[in-house]
N, C-alpha and C positions, 0 to 999 in steps of 0.2 A: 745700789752703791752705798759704801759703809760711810758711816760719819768719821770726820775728823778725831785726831787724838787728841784729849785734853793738854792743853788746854785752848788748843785751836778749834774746839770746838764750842767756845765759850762766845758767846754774844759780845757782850762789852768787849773781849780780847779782839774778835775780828772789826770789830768798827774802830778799833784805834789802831790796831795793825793794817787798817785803808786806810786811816786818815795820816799817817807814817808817813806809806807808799805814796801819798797824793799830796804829801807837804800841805798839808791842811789842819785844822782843830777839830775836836767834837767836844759843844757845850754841856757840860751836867748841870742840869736844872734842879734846884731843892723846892719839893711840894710840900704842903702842908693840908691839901684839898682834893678829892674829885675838882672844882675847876680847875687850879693849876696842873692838874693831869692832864683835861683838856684842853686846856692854852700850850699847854708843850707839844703833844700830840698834831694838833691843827694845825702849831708853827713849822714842823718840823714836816708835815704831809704838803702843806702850800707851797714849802721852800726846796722840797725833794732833797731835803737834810736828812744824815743821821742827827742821833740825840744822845742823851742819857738822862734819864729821871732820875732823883736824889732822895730818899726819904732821911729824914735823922731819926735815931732807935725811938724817939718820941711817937713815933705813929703806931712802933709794935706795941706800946701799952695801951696810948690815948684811940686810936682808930680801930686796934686789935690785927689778927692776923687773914680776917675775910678780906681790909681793906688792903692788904699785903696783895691776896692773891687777884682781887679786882685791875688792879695797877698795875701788876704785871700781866695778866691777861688782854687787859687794855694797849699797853702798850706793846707788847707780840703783837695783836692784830692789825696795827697799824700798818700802812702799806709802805714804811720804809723804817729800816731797820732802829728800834728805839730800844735801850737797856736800861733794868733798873737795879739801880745801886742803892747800897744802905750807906750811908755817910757816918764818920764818926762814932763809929763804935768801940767807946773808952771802956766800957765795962764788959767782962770777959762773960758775963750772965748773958746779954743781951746777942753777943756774937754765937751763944750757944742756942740763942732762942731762935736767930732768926735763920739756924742751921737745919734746926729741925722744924723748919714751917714745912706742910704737902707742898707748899708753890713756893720755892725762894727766891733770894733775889739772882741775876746776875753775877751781881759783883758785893764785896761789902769794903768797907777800912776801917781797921783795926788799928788803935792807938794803944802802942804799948815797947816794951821792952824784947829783944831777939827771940829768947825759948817762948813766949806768949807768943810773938808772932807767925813764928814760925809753927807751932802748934795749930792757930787758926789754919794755915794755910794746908795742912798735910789735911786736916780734917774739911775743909772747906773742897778740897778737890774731891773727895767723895761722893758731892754732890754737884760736883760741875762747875763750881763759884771759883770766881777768879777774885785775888786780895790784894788791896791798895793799902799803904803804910804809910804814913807820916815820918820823915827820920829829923831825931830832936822834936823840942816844942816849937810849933809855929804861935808867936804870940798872939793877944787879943780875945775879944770878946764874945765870941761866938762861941754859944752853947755852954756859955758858965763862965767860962776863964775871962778874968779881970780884962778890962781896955790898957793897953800897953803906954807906958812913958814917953819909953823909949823903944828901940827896933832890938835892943841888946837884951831887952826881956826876954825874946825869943831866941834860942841858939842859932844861929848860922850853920847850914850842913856843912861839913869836910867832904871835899870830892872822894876823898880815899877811901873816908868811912861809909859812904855811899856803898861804892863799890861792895863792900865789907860787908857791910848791912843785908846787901842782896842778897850776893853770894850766901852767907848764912840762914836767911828766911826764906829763899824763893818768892817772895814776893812776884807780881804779876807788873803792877806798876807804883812807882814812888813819888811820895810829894814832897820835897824837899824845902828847907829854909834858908830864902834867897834875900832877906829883907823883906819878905812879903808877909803881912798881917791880916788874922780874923777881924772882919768886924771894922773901927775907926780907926783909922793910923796916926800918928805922929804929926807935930807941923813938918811939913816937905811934901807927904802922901808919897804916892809908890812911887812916884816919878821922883822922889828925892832921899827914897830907902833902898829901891829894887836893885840889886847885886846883879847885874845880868852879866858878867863877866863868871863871878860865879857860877851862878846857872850854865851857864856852856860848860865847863868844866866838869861840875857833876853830870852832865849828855854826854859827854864826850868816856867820860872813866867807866857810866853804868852800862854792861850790854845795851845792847839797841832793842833788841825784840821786849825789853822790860820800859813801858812807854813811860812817862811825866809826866805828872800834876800840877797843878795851879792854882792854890789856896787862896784868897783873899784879894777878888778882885776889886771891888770897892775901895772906892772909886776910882782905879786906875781908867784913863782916858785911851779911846780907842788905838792911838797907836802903840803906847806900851805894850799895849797886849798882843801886838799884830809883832811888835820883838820878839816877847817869847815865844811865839810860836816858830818865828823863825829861827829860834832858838834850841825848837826840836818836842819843846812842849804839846801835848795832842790833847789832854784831858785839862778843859780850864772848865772850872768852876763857878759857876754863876750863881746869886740867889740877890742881894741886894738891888745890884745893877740894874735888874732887868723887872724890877716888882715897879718902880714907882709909879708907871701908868698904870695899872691894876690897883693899888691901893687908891689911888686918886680918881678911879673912877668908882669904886665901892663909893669914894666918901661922897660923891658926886650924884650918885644915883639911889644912898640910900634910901629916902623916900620916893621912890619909885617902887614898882610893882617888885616882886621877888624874882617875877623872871627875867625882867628889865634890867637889873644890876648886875646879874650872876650872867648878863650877855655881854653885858657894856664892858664889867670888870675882864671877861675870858678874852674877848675880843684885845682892849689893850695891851693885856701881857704875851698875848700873840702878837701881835706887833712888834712889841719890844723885843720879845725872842728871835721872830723872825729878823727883826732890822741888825739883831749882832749875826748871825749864821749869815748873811750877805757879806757886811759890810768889815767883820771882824775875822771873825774865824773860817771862812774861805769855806765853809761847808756846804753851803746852796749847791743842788744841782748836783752833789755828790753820792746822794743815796743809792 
């Protein structure tokens, strides 16, 4: 039986194309480790979840690209289906780099302007990689850019220009700016930025088969996040939210043995992972 045509042949494309059909989310995880590969991994196999794994271009210089091919190796084998994504890819170097890895990723997003991006993506389908965009700046702090004032630091998407945007790039899926921030927010927090009327709007104008993003979850509280989804959102973003058990058992255990901390630390951020794929994003039991 032949495979699928790109880009339904695409890993990440078919886990958010079931989690669509299932009205449900799939978490992307950001690593910065073999154990946060395992604590995703394990949460995601306990919980009979999809996933997605997050690198930022930081690991293709700092870890190299054996660690590239480890990660996705790892996560393929997993016994329910996990994709790895590069996140954040602002520099047109780095999106070129991780095009030409033997093992790439999944997916990657590119941060840029319409012919840049849409350039990644003509070249990216070459190798089977589906592309995630940012449209506008989403403000905040993550990965360089300054902590926001205000919410007006970051542009607000146009539903039209959504539309617009896609249409011209082919993009695979979009992360739009809903009031939502990298990194720390504003006094209110998302509960007193987040644009969710917005949001339906850009769902509603961008084809359906081109799924949603969800940038800057920190510290939105569980049921925000269980709107956007109902809001049609499928790819939500995790990284802050879900470390603090993990960092607090490192701090907890570092004088303890080396195996003893690197168990205690993987174990808690499974937990945390697995306790949103229950109780957040509807994904348990979906794999």
């Amino acid at each position: 039986m032949s495979s699928p045509p790109f880009p339904e042949s695409n890993l990440t494309h078919q886990i958010l194309a079931r989690a669509r059909e299932g009205g449900y989310a799939v978490g992307a995880f950001n690593i910065y480790s073999a154990l946060n590969l395992q604590a995703i991994i394990q949460a995601a196999e306990a919980n009979n979840s999809p996933a997605i794994i997050q690198l930022f271009p930081w690991s293709l210089h700092f870890h190299g690209p054996h660690f590239i091919s480890y990660a996705v190796s790892a996560a393929h084998s997993a016994s329910v289906p996990i994709a790895v994504h590069l996140d954040h890819c602002t520099l047109p170097s780095d999106a070129e780099l991780a095009l030409s890895l033997p093992v790439t990723f999944d997916s990657i997003m590119v941060d840029g302007e319409v012919e840049y991006v849409k350039d990644i993506v003509e070249k990216a389908a070459k190798r089977g990689v589906t592309v995630e965009a940012e449209l506008d700046r989403i403000a905040g702090g993550e990965e360089g850019l300054p902590p926001p004032e205000k919410v007006d630091d970051g542009k607000m998407t146009d539903p039209k220009e959504a539309a617009e945007f896609v249409k011209k790039t082919g993009v695979h899926f979009l992360a739009p700016g809903f009031g939502n921030v990298h990194g720390g927010y504003p006094m209110g927090g998302p509960e007193g930025c987040w644009d969710l009327e917005r949001l339906g709007e850009i769902r509603n104008m961008v084809p359906e088969e081109v799924e949603m993003v969800l940038h800057g979850t920190t510290p939105a509280g569980d049921e925000l996040i269980k709107e956007v989804v109902k809001s049609g959102v499928r790819k939500i973003n995790m990284n802050g939210m879900v470390r603090k058990g993990y960092v607090n058992a490192m701090r907890e255990n570092v004088g303890a043995s080396e195996m003893k901390w690197q168990q205690e630390a993987v174990r808690a951020y499974a937990e945390d992972v697995g306790r949103v794929m229950r109780e957040v994003l509807g994904s348990a039991g979906k794999a």
